[in-house]
C-alpha positions as CSV (number, residue, x, y, z in Angstrom):
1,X,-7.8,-17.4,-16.0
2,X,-7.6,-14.8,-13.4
3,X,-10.5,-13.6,-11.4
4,X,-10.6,-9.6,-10.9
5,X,-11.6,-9.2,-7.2
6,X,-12.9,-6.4,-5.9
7,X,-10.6,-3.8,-4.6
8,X,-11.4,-2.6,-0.8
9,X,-10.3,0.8,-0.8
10,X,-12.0,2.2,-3.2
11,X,-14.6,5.2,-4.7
12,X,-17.1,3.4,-2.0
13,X,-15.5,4.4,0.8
14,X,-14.5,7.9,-0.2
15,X,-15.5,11.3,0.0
16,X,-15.3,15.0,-1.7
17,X,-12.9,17.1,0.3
18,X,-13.2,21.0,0.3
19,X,-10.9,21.2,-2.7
20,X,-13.1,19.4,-4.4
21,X,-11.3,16.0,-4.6
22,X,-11.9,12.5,-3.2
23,X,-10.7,11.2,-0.3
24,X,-11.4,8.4,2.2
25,X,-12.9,9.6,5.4
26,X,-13.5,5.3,6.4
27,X,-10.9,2.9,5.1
28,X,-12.0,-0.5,4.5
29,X,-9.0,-1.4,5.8
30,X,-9.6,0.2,9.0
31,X,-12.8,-0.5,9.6
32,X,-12.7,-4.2,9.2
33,X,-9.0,-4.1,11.0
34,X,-10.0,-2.4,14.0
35,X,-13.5,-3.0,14.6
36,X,-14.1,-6.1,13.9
37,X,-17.5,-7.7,14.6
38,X,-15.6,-9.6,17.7
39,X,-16.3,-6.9,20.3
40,X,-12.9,-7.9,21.9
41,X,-11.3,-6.3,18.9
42,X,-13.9,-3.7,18.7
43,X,-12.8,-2.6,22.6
44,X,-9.2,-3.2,22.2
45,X,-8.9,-0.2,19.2
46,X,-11.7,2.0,19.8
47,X,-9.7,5.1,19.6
48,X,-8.6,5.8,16.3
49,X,-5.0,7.3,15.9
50,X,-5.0,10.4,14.8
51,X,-2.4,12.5,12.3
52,X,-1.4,16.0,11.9
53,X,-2.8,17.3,8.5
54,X,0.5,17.6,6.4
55,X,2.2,18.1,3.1
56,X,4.7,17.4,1.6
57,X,6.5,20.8,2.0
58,X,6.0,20.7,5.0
59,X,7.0,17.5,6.0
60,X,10.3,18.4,3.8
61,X,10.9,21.1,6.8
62,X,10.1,19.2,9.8
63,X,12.1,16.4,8.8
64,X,14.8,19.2,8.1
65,X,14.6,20.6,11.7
66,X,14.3,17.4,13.8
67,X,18.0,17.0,12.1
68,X,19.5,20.4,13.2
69,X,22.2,19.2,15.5
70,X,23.4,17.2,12.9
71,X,23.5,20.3,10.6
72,X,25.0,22.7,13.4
73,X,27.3,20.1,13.8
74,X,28.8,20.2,10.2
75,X,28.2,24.2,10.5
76,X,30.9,24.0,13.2
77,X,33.2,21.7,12.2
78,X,32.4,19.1,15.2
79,X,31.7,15.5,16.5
80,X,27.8,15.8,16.4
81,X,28.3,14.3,20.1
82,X,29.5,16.9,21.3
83,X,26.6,19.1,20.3
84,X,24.0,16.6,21.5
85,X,25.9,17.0,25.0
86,X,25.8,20.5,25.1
87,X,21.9,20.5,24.3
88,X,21.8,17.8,27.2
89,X,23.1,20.7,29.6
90,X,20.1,23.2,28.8
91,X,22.6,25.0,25.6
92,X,21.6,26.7,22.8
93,X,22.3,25.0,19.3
94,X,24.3,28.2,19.3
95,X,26.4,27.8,22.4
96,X,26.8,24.4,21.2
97,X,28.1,25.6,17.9
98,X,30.6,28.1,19.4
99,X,29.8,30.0,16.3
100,X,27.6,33.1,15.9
101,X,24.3,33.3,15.7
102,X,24.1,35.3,12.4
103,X,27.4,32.9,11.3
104,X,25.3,29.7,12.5
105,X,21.9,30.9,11.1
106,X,23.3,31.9,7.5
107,X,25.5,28.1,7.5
108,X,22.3,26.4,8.3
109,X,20.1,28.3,5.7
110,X,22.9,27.8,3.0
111,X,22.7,24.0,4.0
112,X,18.9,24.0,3.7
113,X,18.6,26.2,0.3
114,X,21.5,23.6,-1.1
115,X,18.6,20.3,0.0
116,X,15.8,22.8,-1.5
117,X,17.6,23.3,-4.5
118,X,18.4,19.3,-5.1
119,X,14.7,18.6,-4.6
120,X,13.8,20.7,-7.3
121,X,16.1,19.5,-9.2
122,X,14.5,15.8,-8.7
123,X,11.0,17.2,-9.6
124,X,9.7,16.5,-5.8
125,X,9.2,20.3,-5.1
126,X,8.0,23.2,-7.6
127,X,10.1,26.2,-7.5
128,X,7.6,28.0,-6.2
129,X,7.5,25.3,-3.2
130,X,11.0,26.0,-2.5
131,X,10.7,29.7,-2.2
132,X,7.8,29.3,0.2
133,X,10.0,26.9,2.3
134,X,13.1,29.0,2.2
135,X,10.7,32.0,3.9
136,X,9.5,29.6,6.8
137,X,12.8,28.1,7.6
138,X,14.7,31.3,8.0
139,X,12.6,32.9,11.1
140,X,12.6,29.4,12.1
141,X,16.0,28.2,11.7
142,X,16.7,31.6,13.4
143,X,14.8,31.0,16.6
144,X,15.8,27.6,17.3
145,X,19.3,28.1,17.6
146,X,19.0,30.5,20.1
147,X,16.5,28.5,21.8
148,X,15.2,25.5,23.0
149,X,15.4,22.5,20.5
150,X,14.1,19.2,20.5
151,X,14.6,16.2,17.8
152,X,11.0,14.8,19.1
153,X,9.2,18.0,18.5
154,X,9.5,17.7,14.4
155,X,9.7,14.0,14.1
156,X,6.1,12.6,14.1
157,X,3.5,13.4,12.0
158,X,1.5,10.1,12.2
159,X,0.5,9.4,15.8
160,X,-0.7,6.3,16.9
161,X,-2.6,5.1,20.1
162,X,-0.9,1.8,20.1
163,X,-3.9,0.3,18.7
164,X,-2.2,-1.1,15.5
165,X,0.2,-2.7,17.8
166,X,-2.8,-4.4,19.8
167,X,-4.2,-5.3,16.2
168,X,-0.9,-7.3,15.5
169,X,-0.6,-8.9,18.5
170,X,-4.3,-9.7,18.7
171,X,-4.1,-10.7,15.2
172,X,-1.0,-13.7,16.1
173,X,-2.3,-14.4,19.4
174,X,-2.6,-18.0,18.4
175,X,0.6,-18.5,17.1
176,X,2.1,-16.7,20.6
177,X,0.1,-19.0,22.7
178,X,1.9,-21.9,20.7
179,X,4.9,-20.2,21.6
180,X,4.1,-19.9,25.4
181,X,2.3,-23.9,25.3
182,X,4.5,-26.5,25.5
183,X,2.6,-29.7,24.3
184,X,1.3,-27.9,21.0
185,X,2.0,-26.2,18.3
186,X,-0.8,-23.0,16.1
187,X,-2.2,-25.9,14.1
188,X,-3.4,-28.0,16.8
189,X,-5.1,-24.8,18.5
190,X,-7.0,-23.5,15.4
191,X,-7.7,-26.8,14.8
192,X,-9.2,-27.2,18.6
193,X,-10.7,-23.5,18.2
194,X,-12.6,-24.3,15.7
195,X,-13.8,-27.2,17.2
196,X,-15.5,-24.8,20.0
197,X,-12.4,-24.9,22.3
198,X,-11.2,-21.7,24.3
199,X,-7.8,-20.8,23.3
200,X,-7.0,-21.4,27.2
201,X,-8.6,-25.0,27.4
202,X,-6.7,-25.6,23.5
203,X,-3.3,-24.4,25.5
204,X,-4.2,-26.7,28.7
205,X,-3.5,-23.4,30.3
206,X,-4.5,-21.5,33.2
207,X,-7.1,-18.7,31.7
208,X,-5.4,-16.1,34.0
209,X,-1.7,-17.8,33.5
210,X,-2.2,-17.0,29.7
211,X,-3.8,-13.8,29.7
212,X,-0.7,-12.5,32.0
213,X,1.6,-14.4,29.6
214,X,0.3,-13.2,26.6
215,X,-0.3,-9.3,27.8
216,X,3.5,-9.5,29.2
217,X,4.3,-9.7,25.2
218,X,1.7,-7.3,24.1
219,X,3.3,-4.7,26.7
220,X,6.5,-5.1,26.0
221,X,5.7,-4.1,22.3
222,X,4.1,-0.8,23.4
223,X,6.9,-0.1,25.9
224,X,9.3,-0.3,22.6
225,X,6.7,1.7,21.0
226,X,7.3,4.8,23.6
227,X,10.8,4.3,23.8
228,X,11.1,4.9,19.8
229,X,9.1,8.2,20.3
230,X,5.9,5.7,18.3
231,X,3.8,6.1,21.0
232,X,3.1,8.8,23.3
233,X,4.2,8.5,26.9
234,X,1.2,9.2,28.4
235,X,-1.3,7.0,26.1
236,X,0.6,3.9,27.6
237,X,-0.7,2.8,30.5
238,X,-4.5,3.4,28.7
239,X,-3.0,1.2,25.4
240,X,-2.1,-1.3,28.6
241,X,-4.9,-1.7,29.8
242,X,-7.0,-1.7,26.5
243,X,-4.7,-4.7,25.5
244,X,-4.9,-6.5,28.6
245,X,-8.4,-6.6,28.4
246,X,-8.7,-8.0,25.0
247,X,-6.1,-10.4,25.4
248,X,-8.1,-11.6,29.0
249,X,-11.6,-12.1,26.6
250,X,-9.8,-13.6,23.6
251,X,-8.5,-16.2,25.5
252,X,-11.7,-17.5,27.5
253,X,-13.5,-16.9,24.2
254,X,-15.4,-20.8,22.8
255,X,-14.6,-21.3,19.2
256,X,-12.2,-17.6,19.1
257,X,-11.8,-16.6,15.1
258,X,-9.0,-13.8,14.1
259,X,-10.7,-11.4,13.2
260,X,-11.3,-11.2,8.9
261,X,-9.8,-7.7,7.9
262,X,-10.1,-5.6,4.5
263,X,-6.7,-6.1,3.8
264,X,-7.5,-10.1,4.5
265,X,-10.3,-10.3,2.3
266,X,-8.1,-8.6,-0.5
267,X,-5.3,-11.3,0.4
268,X,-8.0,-14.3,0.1
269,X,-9.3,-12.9,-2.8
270,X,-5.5,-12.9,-5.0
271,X,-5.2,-16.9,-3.5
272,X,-8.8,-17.7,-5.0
273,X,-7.6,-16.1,-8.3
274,X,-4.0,-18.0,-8.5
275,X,-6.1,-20.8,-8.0
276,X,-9.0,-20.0,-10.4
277,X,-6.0,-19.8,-13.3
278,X,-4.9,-23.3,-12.7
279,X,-8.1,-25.2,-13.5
280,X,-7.6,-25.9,-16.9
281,X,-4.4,-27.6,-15.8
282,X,-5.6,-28.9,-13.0
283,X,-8.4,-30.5,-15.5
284,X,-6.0,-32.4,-17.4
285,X,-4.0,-33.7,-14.4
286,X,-7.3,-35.3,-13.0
287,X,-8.3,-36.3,-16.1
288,X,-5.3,-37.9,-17.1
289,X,-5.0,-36.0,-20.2
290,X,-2.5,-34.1,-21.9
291,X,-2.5,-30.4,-21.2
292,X,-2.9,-29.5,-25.1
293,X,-5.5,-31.8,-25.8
294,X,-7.9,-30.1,-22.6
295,X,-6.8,-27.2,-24.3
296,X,-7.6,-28.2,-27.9
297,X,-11.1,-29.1,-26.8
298,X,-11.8,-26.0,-25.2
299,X,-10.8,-24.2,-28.5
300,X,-12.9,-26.3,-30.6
301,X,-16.0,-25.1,-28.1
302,X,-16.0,-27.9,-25.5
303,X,-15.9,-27.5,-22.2
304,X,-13.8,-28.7,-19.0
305,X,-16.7,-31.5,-18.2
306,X,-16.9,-32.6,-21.5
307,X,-13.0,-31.8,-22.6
308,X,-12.4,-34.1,-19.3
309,X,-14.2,-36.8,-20.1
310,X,-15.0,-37.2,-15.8
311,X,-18.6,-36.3,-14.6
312,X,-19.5,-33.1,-13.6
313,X,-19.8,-33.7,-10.0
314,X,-16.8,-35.6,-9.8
315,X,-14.8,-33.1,-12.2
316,X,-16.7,-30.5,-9.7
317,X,-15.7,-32.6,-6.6
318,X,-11.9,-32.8,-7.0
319,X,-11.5,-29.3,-8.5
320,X,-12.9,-27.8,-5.8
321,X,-11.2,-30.1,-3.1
322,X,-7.8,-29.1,-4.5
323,X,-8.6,-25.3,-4.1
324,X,-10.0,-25.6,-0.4
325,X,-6.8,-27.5,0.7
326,X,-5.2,-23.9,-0.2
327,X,-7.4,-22.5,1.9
328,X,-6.9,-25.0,4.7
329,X,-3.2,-24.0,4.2
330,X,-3.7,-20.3,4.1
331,X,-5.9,-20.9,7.6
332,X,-3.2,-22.8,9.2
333,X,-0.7,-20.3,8.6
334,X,-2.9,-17.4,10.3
335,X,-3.1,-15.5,7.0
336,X,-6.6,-15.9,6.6
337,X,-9.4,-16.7,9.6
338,X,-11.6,-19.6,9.3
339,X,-14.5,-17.5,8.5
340,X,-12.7,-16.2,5.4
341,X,-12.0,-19.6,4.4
342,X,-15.6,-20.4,4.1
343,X,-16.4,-17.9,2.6
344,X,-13.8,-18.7,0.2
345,X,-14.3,-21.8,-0.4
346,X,-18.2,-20.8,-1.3
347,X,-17.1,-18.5,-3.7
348,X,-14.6,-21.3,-5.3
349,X,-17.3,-23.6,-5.5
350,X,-20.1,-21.5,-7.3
351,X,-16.7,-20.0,-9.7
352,X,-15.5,-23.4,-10.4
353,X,-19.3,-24.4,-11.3
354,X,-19.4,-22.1,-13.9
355,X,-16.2,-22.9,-14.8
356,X,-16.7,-26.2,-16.1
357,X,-19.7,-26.1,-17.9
358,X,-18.5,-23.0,-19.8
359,X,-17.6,-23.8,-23.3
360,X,-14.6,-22.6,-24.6
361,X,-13.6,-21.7,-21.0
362,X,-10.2,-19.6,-21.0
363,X,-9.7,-19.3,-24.8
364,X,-10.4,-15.8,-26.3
365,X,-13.7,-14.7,-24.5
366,X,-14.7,-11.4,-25.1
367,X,-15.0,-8.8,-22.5
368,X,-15.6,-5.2,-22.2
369,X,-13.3,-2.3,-22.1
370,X,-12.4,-0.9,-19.2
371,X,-11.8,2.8,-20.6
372,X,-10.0,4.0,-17.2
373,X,-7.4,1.2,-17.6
374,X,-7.0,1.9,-21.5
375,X,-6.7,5.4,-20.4
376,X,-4.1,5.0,-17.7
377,X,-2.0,2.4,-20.1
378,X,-1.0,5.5,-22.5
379,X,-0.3,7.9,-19.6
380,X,3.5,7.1,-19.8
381,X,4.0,7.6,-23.4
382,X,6.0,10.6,-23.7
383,X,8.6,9.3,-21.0
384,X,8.6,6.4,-22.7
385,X,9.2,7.6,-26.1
386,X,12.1,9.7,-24.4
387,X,13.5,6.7,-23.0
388,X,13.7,5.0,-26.3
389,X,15.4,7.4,-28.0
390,X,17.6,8.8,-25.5
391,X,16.1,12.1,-25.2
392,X,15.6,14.0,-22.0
393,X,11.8,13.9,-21.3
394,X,11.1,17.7,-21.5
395,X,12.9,18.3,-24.7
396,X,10.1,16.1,-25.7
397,X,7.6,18.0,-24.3
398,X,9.2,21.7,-25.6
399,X,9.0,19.8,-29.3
400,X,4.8,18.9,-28.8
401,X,4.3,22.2,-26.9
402,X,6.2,23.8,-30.6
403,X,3.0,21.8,-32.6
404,X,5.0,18.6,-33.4
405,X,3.6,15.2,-33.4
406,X,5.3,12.7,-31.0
407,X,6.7,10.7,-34.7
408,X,8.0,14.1,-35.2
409,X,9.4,14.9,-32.2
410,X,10.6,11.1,-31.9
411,X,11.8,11.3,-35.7
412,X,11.0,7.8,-35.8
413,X,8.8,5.7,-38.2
414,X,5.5,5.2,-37.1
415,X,5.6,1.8,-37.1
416,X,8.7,1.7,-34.9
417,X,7.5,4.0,-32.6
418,X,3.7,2.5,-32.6
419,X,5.3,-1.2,-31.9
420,X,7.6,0.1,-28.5
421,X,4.4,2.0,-27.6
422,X,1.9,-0.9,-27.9
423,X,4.5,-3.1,-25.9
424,X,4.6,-1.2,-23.3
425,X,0.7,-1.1,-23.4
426,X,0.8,-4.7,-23.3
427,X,3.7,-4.6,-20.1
428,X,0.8,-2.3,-18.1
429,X,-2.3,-4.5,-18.9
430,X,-0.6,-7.5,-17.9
431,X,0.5,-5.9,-14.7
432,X,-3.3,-4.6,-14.3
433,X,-4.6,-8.4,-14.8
434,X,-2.1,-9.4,-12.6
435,X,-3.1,-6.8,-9.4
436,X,-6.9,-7.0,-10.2
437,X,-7.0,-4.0,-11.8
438,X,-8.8,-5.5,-14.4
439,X,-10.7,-8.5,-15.4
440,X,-8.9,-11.2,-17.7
441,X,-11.5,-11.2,-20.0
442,X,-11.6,-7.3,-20.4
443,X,-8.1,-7.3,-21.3
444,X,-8.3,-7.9,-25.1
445,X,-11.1,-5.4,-25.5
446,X,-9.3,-2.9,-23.3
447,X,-6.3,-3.1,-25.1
448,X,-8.1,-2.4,-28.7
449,X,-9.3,0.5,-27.0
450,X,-6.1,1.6,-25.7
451,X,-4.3,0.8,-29.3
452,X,-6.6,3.2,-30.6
453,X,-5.6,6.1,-28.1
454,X,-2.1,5.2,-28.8
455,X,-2.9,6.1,-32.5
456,X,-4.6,9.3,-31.9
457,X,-2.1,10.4,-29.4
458,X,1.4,9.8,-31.3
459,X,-0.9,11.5,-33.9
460,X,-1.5,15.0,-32.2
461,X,0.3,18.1,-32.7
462,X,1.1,19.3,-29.8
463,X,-0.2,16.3,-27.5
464,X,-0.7,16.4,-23.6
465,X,-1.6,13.2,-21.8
466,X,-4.7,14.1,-20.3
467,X,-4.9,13.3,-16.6
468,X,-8.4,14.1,-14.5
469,X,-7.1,15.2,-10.9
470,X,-9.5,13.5,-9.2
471,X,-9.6,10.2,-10.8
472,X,-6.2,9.7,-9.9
473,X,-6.3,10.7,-6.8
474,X,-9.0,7.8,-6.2
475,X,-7.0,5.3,-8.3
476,X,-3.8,6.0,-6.0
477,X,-5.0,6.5,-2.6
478,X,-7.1,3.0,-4.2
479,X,-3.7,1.5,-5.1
480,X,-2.1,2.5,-2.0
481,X,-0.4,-1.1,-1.6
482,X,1.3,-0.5,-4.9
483,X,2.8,2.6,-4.0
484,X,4.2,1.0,-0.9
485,X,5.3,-1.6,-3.0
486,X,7.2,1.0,-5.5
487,X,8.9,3.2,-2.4
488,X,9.8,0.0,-0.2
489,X,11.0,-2.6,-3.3
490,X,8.9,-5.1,-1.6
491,X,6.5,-6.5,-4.0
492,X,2.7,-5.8,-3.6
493,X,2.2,-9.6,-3.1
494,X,4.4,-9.8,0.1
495,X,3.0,-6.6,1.3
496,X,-0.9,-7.4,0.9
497,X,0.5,-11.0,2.8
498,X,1.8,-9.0,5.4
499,X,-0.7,-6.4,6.6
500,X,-3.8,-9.5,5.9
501,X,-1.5,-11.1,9.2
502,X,-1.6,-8.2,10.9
503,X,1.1,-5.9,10.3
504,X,0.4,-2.1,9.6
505,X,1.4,-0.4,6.1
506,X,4.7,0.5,7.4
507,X,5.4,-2.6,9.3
508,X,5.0,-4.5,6.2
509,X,7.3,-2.2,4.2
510,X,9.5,-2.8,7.1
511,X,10.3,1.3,8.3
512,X,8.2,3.4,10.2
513,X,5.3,5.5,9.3
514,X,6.7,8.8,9.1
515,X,9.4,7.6,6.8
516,X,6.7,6.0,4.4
517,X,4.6,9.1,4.5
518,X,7.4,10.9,3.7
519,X,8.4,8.4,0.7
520,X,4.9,8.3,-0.6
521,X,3.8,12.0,-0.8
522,X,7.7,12.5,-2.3
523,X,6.5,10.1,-5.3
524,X,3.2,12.2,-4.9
525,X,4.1,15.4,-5.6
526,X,7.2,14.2,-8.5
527,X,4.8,12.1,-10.4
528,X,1.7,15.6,-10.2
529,X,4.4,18.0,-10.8
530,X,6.0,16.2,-13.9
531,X,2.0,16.2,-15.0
532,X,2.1,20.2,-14.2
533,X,5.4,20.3,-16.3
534,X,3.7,19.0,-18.9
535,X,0.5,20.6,-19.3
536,X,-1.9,17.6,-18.2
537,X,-2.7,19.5,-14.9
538,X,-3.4,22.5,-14.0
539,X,-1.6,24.4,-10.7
540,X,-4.4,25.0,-8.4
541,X,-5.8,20.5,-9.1
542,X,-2.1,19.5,-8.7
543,X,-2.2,21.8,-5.3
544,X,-5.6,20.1,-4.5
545,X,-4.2,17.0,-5.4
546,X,-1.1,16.9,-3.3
547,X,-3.3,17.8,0.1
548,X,-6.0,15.3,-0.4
549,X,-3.3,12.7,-1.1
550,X,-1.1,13.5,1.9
551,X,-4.2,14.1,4.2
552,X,-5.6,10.5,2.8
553,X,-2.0,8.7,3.6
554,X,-2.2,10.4,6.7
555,X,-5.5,8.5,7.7
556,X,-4.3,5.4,6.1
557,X,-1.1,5.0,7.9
558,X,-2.6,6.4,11.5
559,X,-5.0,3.5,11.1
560,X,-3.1,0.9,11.1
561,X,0.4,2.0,11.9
């Protein structure tokens, strides 16, 4: 039975913006990730990276301009080569062209209004975004050509003091040093680590061979970094030496630890709850018993001691030595630090405790609701509906806004339309047991709960799903994983893996921050304005909405890009 486990980025940690909203002025995440209690880690990212405040229009039109070569290029009927050679020799985008200006200017305007009007089309910009955008770009698009243009100066709207790249490096610096050792491999030096060892001595190493060794790696990450344009020129040499100096303490440091992140703790957690929902079976495989008899037992009000037939302590014992050998795996990879996995295995023990001597453990127990999960499960109705019958979603919506019920709009029975409803209830609190969303044992209550929304609301002339702006502003900037995982097609799992071993949000969606910013507040701003569409949010909370979002995935991704 899974475990919910506490999720790390959450109301706790955020604030109320001016708009009124909520938004997170200290990450978990970051806090734990770069300032650790290990003041090597604490010295190495002391600078936090800071973004410029953007939206998503805005980001539309920067992106748009660092590609204007490209466009002149198509404007003019040439090798885009040839244009980025002109602009090599101090030319214009209009010299480069050999076009007009006014010709160039109205080319690259049509070219912009045609991306405008396709973006509209897709629901990522209002109408009234578009217009706003159109009015920017054309004094701008209009200067530019004539004068001095450059990619760099529209590309980056995350910056980024190179301490996430520290982080990373920091964060495998045991599994480097097995890569620069020769006579051992990252096992054998956690192993000696914890043991009290210095990572040098656990190498048989010179302390000063090492630390130039290991730095040598760190700097050549940074270097990359500039020569992308993902780290400023002139924050190098400072990034350089920060790294160098962290790298020099790590590696004298008796009994080092990896630092234990948010994003760590949230990975140990998800193990300790894939674990948790094996005990029955584990049970019967110590017990020597068939899986439905343990399981008969426990529904006739036994429990796992007595269902077992083994002693407590040696039901306890076994249980709880199969769980910590996932944690010993977890440490040896470098997902989790040997703190953590104390930790852990302190919490498994006290779990797996009241586990066993639980009767009817696992079999119908009866939670509470969680009303904002019921809530959230019915959110997608309408689209849903108008999936299932083939109907675009806002002739839907133009039938409930007339006074029609969703049957009538549907002109299905109820009981069809109830049943593909309720299933795809189901689909979503299965998917919120499975993130941690919610608690196993809230799931039967909260899905009564959201049954009887579902009733009301295919019920209801004229029915809007009701969405509180600043709820779900908190439950997405919360679930900010999740949207990675939806704009990358990496699965949440893999990604929460990722960033617990170091690796920043776009690292582990494998692109680079600016392009995830971009992809996220795109989602953003389609999902709010579908909402605005139909009627479940007003303008002026979808506007707040849409700034406190980008300005909290701006913090998010400057942190630990």
């Amino acid at each position: 039975m899974k475990k919910h486990f506490v999720v790390l980025m959450g109301v706790a940690v955020l604030a109320t913006s001016t708009s009124g909203l909520v938004l997170p002025v200290h990450s978990a995440y970051a806090s734990d990730a770069l300032t650790p209690d290990s003041q090597t880690q604490e010295a190495a990212t002391s600078d936090d990276a800071a973004s410029i405040p953007v939206d998503y229009p805005t980001l539309v039109l920067n992106r748009w301009l660092s590609k204007l070569d490209q466009y002149t290029a198509a404007a003019a009927d040439t090798d885009s080569s040839d244009v980025l050679n002109a602009i090599a020799n101090n030319q214009s985008l209009v010299a480069a062209s050999g076009l007009g200006q006014s010709d160039l200017v109205a080319r690259l305007t049509d070219f912009f209004l045609q991306d405008l009007a396709y973006q509209v089309k897709t629901g990522e910009l209002t109408q009234k975004e578009s217009t706003q955008l159109q009015q920017l770009a054309t004094s701008q698009i209009n200067d530019l050509v004539s004068g001095s243009w450059k990619k760099t100066t529209f590309m980056t709207s995350i910056h980024n003091n190179g301490s996430a790249i520290i982080h990373n490096r920091l964060q495998n610096i045991i599994s480097d040093t097995a890569g620069i050792a020769t006579d051992t491999n990252s096992s054998g030096l956690r192993a000696a680590l914890r043991n009290g060892q210095s990572l040098a001595e656990a190498a048989g190493i010179d302390a000063g061979t090492l630390t130039d060794s290991l730095t040598a790696l760190l700097n050549s990450d940074l270097q990359a970094a500039v020569t992308t344009g993902g780290l400023q020129a002139d924050l190098l040499d400072k990034a350089e030496q920060t790294g160098a100096a962290a790298v020099g303490q790590i590696v004298r440091e008796k009994g080092y630890d990896i630092a234990t992140t948010g994003w760590m703790e949230k990975y140990g957690q998800s193990v300790l709850a894939d674990k948790m929902d094996w005990t029955i079976q584990a049970t019967a495989i110590f017990a020597n018993k068939d899986y439905s008899d343990v399981i008969g037992a426990l529904s006739s009000g036994q429990n796992l001691v007595s269902a077992s037939g083994l002693a407590y302590d040696d039901l306890l014992s076994q249980l709880t030595s199969n769980i910590n050998q996932g944690f010993e795996t977890e440490w040896q990879a470098g997902n989790i630090s040997a703190k953590l996995a104390s930790q852990l295995e302190q919490s498994a023990a006290k779990q797996l405790g009241d586990a066993i001597t639980q009767n009817g453990y696992g079999q119908s127990i009866v939670g509470s609701s969680n009303k904002g999960i019921a809530a959230e499960s019915i959110r997608s109705i309408i689209s849903d509906s108008a999936g299932y019958i083939g109907s675009p979603v806002g002739d839907l919506e133009a039938a409930l806004g007339s006074g029609k019920t969703l049957v009538e709009a549907t002109n299905l029975a109820d009981g069809e339309l109830l049943g593909v409803l309720q299933s795809r209830v189901d689909n979503y609190l299965s998917k919120a047991v499975q993130n941690g969303w919610l608690n196993a044992s809230d799931k039967s209550a909260t899905k009564q709960d959201a049954y009887a929304l579902l009733n009301d609301a295919i019920g209801t002339r004229g029915y809007k799903v009701p969405v509180d702006a600043k709820s779900y502003l908190a439950e997405r900037l919360d679930r900010i994983i999740n949207d990675v995982a939806t704009v990358s097609n990496i699965e949440a799992a893999d990604l929460t893996k990722r960033v617990a071993q170091g690796q920043s949000l776009a690292q582990a969606a494998q692109t680079d921050s600016d392009s995830l910013l971009c992809k996220l507040l795109a989602q953003a701003n389609e999902n709010m304005n579908a909402f605005v569409t139909a009627g479940s949010v007003s303008e002026d909370d979808a506007a707040a909405f849409k700034t406190d979002y980008a300005s909290g995935v701006s913090q998010l991704l400057s942190i630990n890009d």
